[in-house]
C-alpha positions in Angstrom: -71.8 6.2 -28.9 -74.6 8.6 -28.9 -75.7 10.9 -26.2 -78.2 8.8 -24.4 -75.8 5.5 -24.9 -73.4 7.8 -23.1 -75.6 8.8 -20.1 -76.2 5.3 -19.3 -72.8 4.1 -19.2 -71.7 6.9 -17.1 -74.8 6.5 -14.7 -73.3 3.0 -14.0 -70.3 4.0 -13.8 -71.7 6.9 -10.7 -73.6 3.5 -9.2 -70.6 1.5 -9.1 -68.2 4.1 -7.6 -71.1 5.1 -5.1 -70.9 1.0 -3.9 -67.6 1.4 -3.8 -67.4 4.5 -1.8 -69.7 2.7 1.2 -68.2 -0.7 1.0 -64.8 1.6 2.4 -66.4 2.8 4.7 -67.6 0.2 5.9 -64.5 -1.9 5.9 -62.7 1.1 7.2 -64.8 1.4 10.2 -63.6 -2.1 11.2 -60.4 -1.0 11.3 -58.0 0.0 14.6 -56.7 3.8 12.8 -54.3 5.9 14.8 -54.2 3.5 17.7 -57.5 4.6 18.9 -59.7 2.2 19.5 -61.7 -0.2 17.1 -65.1 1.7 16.1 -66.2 -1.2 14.0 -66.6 -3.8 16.3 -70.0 -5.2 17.2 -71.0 -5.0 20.8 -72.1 -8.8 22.3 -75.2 -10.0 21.2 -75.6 -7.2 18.3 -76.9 -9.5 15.2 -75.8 -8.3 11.8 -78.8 -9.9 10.3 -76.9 -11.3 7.7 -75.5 -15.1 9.8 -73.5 -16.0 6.5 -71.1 -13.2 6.6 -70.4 -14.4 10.4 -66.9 -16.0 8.6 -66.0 -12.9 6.5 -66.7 -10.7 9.7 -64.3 -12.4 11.8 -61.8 -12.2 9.2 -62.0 -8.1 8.6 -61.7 -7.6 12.3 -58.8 -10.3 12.6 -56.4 -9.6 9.9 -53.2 -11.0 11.7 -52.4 -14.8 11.9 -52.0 -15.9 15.5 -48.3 -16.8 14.9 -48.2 -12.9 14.3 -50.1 -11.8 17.1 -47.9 -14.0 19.7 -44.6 -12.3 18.0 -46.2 -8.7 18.6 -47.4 -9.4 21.6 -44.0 -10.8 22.5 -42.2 -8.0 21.2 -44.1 -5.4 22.5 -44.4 -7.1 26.2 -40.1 -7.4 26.2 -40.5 -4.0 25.3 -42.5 -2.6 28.2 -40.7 -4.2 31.1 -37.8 -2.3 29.4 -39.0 0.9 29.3 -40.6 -0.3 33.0 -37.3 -1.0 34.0 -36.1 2.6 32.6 -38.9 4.6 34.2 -37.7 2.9 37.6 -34.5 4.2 37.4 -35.0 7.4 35.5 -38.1 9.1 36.3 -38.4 12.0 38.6 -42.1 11.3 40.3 -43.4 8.6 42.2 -46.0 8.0 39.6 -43.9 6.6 36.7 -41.1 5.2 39.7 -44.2 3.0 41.1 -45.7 2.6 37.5 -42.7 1.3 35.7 -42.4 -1.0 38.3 -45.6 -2.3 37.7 -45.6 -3.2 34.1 -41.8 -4.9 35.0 -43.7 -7.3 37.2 -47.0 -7.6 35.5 -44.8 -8.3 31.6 -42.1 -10.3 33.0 -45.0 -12.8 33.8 -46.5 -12.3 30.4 -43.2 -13.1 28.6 -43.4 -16.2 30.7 -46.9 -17.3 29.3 -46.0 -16.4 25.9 -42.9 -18.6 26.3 -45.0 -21.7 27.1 -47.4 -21.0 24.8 -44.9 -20.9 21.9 -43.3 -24.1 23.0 -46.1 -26.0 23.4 -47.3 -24.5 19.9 -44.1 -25.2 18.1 -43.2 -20.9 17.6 -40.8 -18.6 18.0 -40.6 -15.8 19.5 -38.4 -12.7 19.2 -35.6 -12.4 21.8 -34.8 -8.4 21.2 -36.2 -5.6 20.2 -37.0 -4.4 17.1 -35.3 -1.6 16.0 -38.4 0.4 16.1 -38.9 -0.1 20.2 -35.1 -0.1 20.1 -34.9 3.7 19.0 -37.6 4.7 21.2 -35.9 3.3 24.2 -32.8 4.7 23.4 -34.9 8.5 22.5 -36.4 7.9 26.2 -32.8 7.3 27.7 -31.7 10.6 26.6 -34.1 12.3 29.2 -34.4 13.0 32.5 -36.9 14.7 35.3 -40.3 15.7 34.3 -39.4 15.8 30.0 -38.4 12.0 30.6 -41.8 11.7 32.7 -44.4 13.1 30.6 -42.8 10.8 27.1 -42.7 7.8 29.4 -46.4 8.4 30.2 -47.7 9.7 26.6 -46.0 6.6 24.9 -47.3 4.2 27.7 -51.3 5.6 27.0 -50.6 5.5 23.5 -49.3 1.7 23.5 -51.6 0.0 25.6 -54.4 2.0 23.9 -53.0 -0.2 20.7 -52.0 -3.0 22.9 -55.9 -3.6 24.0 -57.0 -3.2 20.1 -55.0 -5.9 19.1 -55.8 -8.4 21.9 -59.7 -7.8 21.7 -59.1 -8.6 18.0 -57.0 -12.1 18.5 -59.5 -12.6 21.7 -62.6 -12.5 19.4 -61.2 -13.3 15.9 -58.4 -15.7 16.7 -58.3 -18.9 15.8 -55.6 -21.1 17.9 -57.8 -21.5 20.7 -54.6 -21.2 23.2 -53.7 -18.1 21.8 -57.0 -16.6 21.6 -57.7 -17.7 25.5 -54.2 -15.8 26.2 -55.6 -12.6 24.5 -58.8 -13.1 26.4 -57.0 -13.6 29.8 -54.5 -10.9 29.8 -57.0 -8.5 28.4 -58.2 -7.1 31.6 -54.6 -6.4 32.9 -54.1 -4.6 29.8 -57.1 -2.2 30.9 -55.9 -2.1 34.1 -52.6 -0.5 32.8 -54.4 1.8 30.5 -56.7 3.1 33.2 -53.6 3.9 35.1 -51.6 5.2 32.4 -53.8 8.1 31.8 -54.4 8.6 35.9 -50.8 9.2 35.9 -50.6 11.3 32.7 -53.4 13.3 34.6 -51.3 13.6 37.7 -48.2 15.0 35.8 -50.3 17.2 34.1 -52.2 18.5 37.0 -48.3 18.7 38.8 -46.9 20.6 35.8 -50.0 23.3 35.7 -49.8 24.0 39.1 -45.9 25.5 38.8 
């Protein structure tokens, strides 16, 4: 191949990996990272400009089946009236005491709409923990007074941060319209839980600095 021959193919090949480069990006952006949340999603009434890539936009920013998103989201409810149920009994400040009650009462009835919805869906649901959440509770158990505190809170404002990414993504991407009006429905006590997560994460902070 001779020199200008050469130049050519390997401008290409600059133009192609270029494309490449931005179409990650751009993907990437769409995706939940960390369990932060979303920074791709498009705010209501933002228009893309481009109406036939409405179907390939809803699948980037939904890449779990609804089957999968009622297991998490059964598995990671069980979870937190668990560790609710733990903070109850274990923590050393009114905060996480009056918290973990909270999320016993406000999951226990979200395990009871998940149940309904899988029966009337024909799905099944996880009746344990994984061994995942398992080990965590189990880590969490080990602790007591303010270190079992300030985990319980850090893991709680970490979850529900994750929690809320995965519901907006099932309550604008799903598919099974029950499912999808379950995300929608239980979002907002989601974003209550987060809001005061980190108020008492704050709290024991502010409690801690001041010894």
């Amino acid at each position: 191949m001779n020199i200008d021959g050469f130049k050519k193919t390997t401008d290409r090949v600059a133009v192609t990996l270029v494309a490449l480069f931005w179409a990650g990006v751009l993907f990437g952006q769409g995706m939940p990272t960390g369990g932060q949340y979303p920074q791709g999603q498009r705010q209501p009434g933002q228009n893309s400009g481009l109406q036939n890539q409405n179907d390939e936009i809803s699948t980037a920013t939904n890449l779990v089946s609804d089957e999968d998103f009622l297991k998490d989201a059964a598995q990671g409810s069980m979870t937190e009236v668990k560790l609710g149920q733990l903070a109850e009994d274990k923590g050393s400040s009114d905060e996480v005491k009056n918290f973990g009650k909270r999320m016993v009462e406000d999951h226990s009835k979200v395990n009871e709409e998940l149940k309904d919805i899988a029966t009337r869906e024909k799905m099944k649901l996880p009746t344990e923990l994984s061994k995942k959440n398992q080990k965590t509770y189990e880590r969490l158990s080990e602790l007591s007074g303010e270190a079992f505190d300030h985990a319980y809170a850090r893991g709680v404002v970490r979850d529900q941060q994750s929690n809320i990414t995965a519901f907006r993504q099932e309550a604008s991407g799903g598919q099974n319209q029950a499912i999808k009006k379950f995300a929608s429905e239980t979002l907002p006590t989601l974003e209550n839980h987060l809001k005061m997560a980190r108020e008492m994460e704050q709290s024991l902070g502010s409690k801690s600095g001041g010894q």
